[in-house]
ChimeraX commands (.cxc) that place a marker at each C-alpha (Angstrom):
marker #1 position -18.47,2.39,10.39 radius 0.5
marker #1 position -14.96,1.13,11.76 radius 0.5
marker #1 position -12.04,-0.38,10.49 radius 0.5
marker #1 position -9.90,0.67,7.31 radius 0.5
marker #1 position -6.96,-0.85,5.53 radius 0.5
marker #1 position -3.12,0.14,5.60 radius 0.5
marker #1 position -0.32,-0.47,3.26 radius 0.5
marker #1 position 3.33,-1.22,4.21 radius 0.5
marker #1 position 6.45,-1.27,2.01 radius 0.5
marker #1 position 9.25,-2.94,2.38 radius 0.5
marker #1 position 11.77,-2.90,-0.84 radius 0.5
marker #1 position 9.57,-4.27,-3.42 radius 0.5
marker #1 position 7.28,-6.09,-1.16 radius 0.5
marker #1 position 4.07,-4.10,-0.37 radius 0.5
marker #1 position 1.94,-5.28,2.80 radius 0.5
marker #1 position -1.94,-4.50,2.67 radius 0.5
marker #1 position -3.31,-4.47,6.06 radius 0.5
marker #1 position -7.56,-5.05,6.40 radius 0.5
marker #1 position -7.70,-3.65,9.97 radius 0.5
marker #1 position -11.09,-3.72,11.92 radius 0.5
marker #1 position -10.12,-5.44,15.49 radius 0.5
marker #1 position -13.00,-5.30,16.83 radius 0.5
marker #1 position -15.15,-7.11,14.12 radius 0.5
marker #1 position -12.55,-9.69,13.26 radius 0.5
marker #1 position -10.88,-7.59,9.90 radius 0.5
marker #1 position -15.11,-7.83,9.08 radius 0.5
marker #1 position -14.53,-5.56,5.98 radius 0.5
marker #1 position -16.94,-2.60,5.66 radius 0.5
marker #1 position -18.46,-0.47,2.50 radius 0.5
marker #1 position -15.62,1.60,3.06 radius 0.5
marker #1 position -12.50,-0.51,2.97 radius 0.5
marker #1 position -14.00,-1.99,-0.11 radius 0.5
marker #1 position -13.59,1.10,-1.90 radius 0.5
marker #1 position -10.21,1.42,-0.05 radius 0.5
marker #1 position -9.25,-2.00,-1.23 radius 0.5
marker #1 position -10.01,-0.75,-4.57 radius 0.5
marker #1 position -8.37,2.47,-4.36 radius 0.5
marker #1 position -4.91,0.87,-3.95 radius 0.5
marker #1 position -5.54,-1.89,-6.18 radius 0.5
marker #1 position -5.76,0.75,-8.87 radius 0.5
marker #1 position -2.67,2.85,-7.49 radius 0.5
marker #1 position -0.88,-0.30,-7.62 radius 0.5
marker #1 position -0.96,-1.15,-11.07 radius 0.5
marker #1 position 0.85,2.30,-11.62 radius 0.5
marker #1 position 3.59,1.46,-9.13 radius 0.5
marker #1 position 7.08,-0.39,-11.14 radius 0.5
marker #1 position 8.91,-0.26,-7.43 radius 0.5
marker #1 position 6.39,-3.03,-6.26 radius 0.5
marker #1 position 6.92,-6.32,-7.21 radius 0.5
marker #1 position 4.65,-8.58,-5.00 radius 0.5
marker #1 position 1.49,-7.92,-2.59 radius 0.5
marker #1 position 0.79,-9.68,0.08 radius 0.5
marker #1 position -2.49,-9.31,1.63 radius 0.5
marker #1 position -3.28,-10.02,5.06 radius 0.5
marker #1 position -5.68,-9.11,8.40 radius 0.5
marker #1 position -4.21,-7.19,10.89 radius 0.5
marker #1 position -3.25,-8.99,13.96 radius 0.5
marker #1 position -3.60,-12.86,14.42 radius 0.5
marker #1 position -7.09,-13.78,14.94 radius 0.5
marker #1 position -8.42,-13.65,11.23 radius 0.5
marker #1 position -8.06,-12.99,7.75 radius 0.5
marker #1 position -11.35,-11.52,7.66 radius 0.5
marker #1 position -14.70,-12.40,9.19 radius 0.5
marker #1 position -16.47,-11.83,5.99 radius 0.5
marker #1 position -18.39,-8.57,5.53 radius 0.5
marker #1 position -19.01,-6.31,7.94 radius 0.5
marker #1 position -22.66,-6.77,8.72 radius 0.5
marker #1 position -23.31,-4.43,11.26 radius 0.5
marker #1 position -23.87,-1.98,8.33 radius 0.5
marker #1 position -26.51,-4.29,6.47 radius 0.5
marker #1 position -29.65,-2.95,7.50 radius 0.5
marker #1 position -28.41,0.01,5.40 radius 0.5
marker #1 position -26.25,-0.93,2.92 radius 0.5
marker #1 position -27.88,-4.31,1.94 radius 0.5
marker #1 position -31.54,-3.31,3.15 radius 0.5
marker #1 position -34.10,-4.49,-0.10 radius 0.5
marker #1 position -33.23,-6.07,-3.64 radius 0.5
marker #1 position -31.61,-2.97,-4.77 radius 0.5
marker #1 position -29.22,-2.40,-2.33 radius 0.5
marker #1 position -28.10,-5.70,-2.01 radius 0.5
marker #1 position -27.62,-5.63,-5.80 radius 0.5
marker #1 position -25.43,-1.90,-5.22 radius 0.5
marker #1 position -23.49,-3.97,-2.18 radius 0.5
marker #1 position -22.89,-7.00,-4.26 radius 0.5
marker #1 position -21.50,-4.95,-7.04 radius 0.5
marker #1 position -19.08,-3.28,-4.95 radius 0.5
marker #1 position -17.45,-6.64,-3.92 radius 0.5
marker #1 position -17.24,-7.92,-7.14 radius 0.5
marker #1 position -15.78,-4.83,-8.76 radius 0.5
marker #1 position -13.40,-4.64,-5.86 radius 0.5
marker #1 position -12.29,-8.52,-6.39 radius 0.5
marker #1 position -11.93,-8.13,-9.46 radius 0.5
marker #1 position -9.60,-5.08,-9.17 radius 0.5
marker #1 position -7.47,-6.77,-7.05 radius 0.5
marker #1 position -7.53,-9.67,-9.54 radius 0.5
marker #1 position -6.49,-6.98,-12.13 radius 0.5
marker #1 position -3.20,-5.64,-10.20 radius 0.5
marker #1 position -0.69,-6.90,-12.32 radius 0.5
marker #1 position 1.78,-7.61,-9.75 radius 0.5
marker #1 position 1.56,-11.77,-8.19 radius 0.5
marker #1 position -0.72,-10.81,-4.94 radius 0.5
marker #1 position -0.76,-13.46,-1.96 radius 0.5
marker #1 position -3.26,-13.63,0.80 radius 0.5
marker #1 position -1.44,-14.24,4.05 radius 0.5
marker #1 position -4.29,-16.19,5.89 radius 0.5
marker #1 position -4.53,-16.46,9.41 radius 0.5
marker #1 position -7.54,-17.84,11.81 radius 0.5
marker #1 position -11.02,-17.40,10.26 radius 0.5
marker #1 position -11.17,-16.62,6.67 radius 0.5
marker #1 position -14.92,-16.40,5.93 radius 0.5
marker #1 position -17.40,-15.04,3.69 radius 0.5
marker #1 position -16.83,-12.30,1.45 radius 0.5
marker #1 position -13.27,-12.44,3.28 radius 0.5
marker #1 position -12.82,-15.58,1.55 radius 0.5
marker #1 position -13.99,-14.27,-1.68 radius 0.5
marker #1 position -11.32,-11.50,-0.96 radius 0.5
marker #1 position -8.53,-14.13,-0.47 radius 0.5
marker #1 position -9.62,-16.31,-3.72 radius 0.5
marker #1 position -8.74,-12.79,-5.85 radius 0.5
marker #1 position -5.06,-13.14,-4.66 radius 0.5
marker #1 position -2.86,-15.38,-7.09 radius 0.5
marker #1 position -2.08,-17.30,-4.09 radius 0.5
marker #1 position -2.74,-18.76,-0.81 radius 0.5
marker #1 position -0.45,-18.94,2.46 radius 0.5
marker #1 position -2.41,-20.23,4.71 radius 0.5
marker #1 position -1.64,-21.03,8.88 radius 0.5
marker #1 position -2.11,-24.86,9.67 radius 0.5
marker #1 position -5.26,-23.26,12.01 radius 0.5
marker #1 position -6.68,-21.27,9.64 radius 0.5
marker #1 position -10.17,-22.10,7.73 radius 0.5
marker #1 position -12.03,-20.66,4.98 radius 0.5
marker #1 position -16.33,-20.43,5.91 radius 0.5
marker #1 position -19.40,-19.23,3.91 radius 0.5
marker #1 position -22.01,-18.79,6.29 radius 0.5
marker #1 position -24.53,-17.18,4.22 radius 0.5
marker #1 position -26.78,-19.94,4.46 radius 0.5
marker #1 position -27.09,-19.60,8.62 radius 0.5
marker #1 position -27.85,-15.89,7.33 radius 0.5
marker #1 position -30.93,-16.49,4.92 radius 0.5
marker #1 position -28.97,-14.15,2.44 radius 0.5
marker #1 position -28.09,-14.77,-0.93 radius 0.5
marker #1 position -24.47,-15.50,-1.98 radius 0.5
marker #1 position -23.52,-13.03,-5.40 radius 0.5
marker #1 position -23.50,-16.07,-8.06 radius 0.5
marker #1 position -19.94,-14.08,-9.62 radius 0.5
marker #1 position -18.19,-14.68,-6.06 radius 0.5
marker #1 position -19.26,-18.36,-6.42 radius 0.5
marker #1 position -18.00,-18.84,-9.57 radius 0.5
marker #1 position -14.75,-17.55,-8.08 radius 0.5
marker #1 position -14.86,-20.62,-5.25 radius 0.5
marker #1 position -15.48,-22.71,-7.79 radius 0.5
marker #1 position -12.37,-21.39,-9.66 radius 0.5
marker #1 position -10.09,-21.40,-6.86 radius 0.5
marker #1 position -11.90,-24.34,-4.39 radius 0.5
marker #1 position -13.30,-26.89,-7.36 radius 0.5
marker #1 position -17.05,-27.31,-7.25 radius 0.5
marker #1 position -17.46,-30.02,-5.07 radius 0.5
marker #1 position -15.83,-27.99,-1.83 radius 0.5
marker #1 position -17.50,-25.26,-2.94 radius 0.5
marker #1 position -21.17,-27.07,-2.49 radius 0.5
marker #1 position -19.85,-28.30,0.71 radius 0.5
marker #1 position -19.11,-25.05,1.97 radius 0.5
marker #1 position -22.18,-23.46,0.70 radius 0.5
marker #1 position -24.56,-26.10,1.47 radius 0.5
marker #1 position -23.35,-26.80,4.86 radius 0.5
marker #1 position -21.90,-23.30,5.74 radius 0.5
marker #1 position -19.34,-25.31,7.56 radius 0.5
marker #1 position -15.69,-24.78,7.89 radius 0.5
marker #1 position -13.25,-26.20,5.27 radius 0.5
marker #1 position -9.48,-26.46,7.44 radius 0.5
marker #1 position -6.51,-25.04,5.57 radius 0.5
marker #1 position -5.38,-28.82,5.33 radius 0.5
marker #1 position -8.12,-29.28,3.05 radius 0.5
marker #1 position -7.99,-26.25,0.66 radius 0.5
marker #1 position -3.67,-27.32,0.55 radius 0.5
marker #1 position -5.03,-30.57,-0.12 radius 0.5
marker #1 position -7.47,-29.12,-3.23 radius 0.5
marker #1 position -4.41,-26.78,-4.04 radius 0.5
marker #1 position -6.95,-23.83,-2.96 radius 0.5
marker #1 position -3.72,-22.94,-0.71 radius 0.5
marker #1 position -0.49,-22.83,-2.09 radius 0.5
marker #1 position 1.63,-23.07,0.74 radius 0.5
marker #1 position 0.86,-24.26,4.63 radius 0.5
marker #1 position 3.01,-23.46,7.66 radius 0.5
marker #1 position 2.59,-23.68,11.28 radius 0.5
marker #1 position 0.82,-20.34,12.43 radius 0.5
marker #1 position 4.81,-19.18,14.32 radius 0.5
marker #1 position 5.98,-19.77,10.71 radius 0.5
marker #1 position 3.71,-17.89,8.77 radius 0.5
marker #1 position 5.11,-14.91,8.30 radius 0.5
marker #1 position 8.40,-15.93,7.88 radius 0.5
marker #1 position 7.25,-18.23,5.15 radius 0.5
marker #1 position 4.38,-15.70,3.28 radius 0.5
marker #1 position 8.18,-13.12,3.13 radius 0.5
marker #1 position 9.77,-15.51,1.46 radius 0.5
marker #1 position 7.20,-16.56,-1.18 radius 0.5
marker #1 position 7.11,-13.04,-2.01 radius 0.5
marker #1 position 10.85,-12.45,-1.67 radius 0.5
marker #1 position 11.55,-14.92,-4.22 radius 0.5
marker #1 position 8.63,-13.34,-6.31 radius 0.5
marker #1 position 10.46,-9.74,-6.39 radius 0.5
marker #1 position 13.46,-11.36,-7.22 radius 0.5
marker #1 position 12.64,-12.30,-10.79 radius 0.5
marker #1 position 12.14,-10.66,-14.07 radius 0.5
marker #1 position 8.77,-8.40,-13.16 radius 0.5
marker #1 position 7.78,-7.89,-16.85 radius 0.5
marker #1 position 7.95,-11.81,-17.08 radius 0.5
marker #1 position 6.03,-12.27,-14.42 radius 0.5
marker #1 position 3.13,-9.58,-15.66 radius 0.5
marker #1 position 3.23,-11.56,-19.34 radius 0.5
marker #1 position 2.60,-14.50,-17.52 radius 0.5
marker #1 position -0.15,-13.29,-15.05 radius 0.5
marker #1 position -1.83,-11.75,-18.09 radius 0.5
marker #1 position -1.72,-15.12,-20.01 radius 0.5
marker #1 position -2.75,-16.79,-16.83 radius 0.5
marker #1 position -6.35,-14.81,-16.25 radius 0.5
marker #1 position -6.76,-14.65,-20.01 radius 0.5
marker #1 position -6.52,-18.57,-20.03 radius 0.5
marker #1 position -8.96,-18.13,-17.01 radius 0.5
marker #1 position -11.60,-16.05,-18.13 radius 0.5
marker #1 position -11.63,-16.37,-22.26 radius 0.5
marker #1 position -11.94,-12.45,-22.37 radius 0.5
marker #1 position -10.34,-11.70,-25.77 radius 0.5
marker #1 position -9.48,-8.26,-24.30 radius 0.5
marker #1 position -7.36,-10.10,-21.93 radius 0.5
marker #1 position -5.84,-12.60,-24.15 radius 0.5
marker #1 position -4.68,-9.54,-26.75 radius 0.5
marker #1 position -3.12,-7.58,-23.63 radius 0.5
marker #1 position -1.11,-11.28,-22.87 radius 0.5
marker #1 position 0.45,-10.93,-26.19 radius 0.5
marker #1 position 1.24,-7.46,-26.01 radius 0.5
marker #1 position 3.00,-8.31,-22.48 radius 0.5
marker #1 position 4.38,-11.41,-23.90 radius 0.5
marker #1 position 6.38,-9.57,-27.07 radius 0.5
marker #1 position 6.97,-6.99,-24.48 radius 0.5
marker #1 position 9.02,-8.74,-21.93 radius 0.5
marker #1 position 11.15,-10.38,-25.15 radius 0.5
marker #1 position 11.77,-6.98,-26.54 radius 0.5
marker #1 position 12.68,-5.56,-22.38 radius 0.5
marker #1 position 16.63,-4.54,-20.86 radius 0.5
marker #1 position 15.72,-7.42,-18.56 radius 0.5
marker #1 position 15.73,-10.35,-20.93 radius 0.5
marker #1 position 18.92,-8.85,-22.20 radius 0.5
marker #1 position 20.45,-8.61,-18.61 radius 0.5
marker #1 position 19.04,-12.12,-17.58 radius 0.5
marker #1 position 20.82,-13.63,-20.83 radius 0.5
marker #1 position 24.02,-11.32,-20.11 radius 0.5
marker #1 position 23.77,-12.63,-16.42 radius 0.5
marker #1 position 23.42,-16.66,-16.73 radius 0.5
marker #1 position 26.40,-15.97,-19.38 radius 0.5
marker #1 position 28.32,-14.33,-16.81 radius 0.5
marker #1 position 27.22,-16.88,-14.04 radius 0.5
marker #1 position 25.78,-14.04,-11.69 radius 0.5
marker #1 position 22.63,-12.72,-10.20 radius 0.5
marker #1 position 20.18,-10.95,-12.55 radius 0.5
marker #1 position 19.58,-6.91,-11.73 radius 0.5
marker #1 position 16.19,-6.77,-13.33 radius 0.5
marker #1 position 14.66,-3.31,-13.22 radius 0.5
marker #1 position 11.67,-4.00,-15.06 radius 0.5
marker #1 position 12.51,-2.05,-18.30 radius 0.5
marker link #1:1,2 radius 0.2
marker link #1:2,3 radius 0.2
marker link #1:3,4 radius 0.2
marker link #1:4,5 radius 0.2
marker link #1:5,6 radius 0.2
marker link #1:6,7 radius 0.2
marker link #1:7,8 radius 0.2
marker link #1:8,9 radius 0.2
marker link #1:9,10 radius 0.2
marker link #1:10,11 radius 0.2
marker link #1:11,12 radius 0.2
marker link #1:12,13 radius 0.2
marker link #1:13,14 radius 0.2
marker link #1:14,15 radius 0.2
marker link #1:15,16 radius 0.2
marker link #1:16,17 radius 0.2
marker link #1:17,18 radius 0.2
marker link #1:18,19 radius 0.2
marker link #1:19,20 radius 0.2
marker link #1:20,21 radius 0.2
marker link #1:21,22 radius 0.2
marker link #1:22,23 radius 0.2
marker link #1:23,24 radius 0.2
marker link #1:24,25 radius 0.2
marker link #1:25,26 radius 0.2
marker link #1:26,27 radius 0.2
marker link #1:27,28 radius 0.2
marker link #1:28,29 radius 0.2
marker link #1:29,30 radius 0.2
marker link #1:30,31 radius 0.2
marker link #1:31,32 radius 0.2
marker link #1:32,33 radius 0.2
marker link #1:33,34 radius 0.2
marker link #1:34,35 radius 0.2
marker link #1:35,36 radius 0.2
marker link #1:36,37 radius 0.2
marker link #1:37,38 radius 0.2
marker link #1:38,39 radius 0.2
marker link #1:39,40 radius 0.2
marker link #1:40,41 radius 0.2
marker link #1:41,42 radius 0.2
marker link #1:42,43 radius 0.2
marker link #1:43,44 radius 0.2
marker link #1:44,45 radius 0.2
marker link #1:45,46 radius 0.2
marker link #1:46,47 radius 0.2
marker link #1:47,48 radius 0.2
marker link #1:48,49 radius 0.2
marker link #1:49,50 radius 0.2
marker link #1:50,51 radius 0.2
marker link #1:51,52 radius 0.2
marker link #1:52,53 radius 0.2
marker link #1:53,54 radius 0.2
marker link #1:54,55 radius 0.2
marker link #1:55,56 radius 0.2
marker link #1:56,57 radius 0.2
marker link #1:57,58 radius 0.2
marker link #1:58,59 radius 0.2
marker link #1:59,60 radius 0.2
marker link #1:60,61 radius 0.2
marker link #1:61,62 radius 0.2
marker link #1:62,63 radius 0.2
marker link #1:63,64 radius 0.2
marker link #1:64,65 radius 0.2
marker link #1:65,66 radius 0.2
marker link #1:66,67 radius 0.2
marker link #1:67,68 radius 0.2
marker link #1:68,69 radius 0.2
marker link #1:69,70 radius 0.2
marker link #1:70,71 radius 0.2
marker link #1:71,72 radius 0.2
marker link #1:72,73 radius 0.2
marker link #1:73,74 radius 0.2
marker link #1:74,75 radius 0.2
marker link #1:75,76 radius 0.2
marker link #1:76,77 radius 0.2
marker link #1:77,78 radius 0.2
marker link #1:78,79 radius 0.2
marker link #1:79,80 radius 0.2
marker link #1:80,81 radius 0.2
marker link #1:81,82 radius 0.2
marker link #1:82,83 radius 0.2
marker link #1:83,84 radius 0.2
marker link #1:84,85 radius 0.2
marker link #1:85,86 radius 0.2
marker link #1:86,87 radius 0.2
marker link #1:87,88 radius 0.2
marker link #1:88,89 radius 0.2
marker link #1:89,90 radius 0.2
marker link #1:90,91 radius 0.2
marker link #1:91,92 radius 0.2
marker link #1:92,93 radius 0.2
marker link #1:93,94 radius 0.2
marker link #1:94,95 radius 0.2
marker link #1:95,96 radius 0.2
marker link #1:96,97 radius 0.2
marker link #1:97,98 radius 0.2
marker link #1:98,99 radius 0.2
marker link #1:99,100 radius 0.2
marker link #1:100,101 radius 0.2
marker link #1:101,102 radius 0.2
marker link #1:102,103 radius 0.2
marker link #1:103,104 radius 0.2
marker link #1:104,105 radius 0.2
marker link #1:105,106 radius 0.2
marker link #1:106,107 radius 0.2
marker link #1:107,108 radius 0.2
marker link #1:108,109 radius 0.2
marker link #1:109,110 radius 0.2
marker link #1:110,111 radius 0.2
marker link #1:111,112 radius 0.2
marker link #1:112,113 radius 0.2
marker link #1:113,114 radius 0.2
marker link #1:114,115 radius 0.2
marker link #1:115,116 radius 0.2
marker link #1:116,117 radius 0.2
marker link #1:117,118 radius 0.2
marker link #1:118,119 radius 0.2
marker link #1:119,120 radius 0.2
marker link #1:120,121 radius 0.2
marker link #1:121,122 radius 0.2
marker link #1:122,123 radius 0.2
marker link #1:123,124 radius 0.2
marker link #1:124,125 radius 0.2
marker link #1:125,126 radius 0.2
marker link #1:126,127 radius 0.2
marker link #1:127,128 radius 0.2
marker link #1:128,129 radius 0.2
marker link #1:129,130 radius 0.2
marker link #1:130,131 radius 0.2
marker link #1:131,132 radius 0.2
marker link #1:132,133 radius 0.2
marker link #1:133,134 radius 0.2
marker link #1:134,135 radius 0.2
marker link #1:135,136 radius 0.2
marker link #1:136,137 radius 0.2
marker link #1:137,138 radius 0.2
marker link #1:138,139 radius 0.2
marker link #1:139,140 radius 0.2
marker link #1:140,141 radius 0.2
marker link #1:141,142 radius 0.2
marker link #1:142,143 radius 0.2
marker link #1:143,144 radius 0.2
marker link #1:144,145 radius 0.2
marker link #1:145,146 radius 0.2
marker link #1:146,147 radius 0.2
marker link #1:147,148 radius 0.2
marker link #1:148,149 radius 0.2
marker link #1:149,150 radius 0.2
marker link #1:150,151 radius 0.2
marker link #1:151,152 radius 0.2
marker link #1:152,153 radius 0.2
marker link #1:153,154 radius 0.2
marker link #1:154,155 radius 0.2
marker link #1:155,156 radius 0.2
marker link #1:156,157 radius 0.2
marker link #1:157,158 radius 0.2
marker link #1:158,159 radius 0.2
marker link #1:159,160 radius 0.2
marker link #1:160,161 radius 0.2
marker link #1:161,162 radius 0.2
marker link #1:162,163 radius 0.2
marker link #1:163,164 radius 0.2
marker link #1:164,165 radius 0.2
marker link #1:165,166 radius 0.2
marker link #1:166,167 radius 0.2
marker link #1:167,168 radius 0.2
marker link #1:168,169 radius 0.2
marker link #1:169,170 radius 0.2
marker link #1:170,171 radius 0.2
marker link #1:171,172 radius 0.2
marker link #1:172,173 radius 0.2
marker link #1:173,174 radius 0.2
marker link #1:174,175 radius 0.2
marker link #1:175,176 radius 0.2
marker link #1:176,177 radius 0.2
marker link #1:177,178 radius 0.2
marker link #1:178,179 radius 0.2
marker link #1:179,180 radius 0.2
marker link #1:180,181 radius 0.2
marker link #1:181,182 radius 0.2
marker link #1:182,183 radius 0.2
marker link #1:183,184 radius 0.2
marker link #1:184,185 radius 0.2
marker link #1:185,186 radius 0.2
marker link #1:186,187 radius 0.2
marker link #1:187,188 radius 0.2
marker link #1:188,189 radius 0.2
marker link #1:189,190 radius 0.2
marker link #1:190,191 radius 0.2
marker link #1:191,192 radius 0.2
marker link #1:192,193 radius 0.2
marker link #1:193,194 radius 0.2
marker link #1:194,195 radius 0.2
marker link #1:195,196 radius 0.2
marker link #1:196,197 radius 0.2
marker link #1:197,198 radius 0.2
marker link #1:198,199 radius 0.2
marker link #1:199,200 radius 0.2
marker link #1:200,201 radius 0.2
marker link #1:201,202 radius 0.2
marker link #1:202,203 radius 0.2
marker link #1:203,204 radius 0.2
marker link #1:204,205 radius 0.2
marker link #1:205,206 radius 0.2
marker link #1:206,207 radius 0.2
marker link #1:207,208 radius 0.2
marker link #1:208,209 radius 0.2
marker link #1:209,210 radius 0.2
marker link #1:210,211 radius 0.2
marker link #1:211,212 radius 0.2
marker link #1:212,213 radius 0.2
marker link #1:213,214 radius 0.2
marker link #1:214,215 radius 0.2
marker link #1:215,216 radius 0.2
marker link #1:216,217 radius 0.2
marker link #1:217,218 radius 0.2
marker link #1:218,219 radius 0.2
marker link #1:219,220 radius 0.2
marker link #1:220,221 radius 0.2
marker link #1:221,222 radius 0.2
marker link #1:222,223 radius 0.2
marker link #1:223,224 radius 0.2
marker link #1:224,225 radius 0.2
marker link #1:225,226 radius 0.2
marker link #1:226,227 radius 0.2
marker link #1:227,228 radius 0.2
marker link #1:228,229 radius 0.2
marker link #1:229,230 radius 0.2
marker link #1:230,231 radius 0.2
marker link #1:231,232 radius 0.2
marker link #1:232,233 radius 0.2
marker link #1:233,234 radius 0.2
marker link #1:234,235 radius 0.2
marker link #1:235,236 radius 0.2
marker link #1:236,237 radius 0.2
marker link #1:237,238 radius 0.2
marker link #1:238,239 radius 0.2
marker link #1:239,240 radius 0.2
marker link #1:240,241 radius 0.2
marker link #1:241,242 radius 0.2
marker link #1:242,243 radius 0.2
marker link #1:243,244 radius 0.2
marker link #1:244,245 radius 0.2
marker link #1:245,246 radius 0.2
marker link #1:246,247 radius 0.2
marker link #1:247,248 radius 0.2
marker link #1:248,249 radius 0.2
marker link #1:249,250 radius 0.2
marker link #1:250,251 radius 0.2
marker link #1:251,252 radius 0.2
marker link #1:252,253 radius 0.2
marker link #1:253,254 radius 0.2
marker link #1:254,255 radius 0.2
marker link #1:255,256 radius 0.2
marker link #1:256,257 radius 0.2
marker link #1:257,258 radius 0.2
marker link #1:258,259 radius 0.2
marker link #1:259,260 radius 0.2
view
């Protein structure tokens, strides 16, 4: 099955690339276990600081999953069950990195793509772009764990409307439900989805792990979650870093945080 995914670095900015041209960045069995692969790698990885992920080219996010493989890999209750766990284990990966992760969205962001995007911590999102869940012009089933995911990230209401029509919702709209963080003109975009995570790398990265720990704890009322926020929490108080941010305001510079 085509397509496959590619990471860039860049200082402490790593670029995730879902790359399937000819299917719109349609994301196959494959690149989900990619996707998870690095997810995983990532979490091991103190050089990066932020992760932005994107489709390759201009023309889409991602067109949802790749369903030129679902007579196979989705064929019958039991597959579709296998399938569906394999997205939601993979979202929820990338949901675990513990690096901020930002979903650069361009064009047509649909379907599982869009379940994809609402596992990043944020949204940059192209004045032309839109978010889709056609599954309802499919006849198939939408994984109830992805929907409570829109719900998280979209609010319910925009999430029946997207469901229950299987219409688009514009980027205006999900900045307007503060689904998308930040909106640009499409020539902007990249510029402005670099300097979101620019100004991400620049801070205090144990910080910012305390914080995205508290954050999905908060979310998700796992007590596993909320004992690892603490942990982080004390941690970052006790790190080099707090010492050199306190040592730096005193000394009116710039902050060298190196995540110790």
């Amino acid at each position: 099955m085509a397509g496959d995914i590619a990471a860039d670095f860049e200082g402490a900015i790593a670029t995730l690339r879902l790359r399937n041209p000819s299917r719109r960045n349609a994301i196959s069995a494959s690149m989900w276990g990619e996707l998870a692969a690095f997810a995983q790698s990532a979490a091991a990885r103190g050089d990066i600081r932020a992760i932005i992920v994107r489709g390759d080219g201009d023309i889409a996010f991602s067109a949802g999953a790749d369903i030129t493989g679902f007579d196979e890999a989705r064929s019958g209750a039991a597959n579709a069950g296998s399938y569906d766990d394999l997205v939601e284990d993979t979202c929820r990966a990338i949901e675990a990195i513990p690096q901020p992760t930002i979903a650069l969205i361009r064009g047509a962001c649909m379907g599982a793509g869009a379940s994809l995007a609402a596992s990043c911590d944020l949204r940059i999102a192209a004045d032309d772009a839109f978010f889709a869940v056609p599954a309802a012009k499919l006849g198939l089933g939408y994984d109830p764990r992805g929907i409570a995911r829109f719900v998280r990230v979209f609010g319910a209401g925009a999430t029946r409307q997207i469901l229950f029509t299987a219409e688009r919702l514009p980027a205006a709209r999900a900045y307007a439900l503060g689904a998308v963080h930040v909106m640009a003109p499409a020539q902007d975009i990249e510029n402005a989805a670099l300097s979101l995570a620019t100004a991400i790398a620049a801070n205090a990265p144990l910080t910012i792990r305390a914080a995205k720990a508290a954050i999905r704890a908060l979310a998700s009322g796992e007590a596993g979650l909320e004992a690892e926020a603490r942990r982080l929490y004390a941690a970052a108080d006790a790190s080099a870093d707090y010492a050199e941010g306190r040592k730096a305001f005193a000394e009116k510079r710039t902050p060298r945080f190196t995540g110790t």
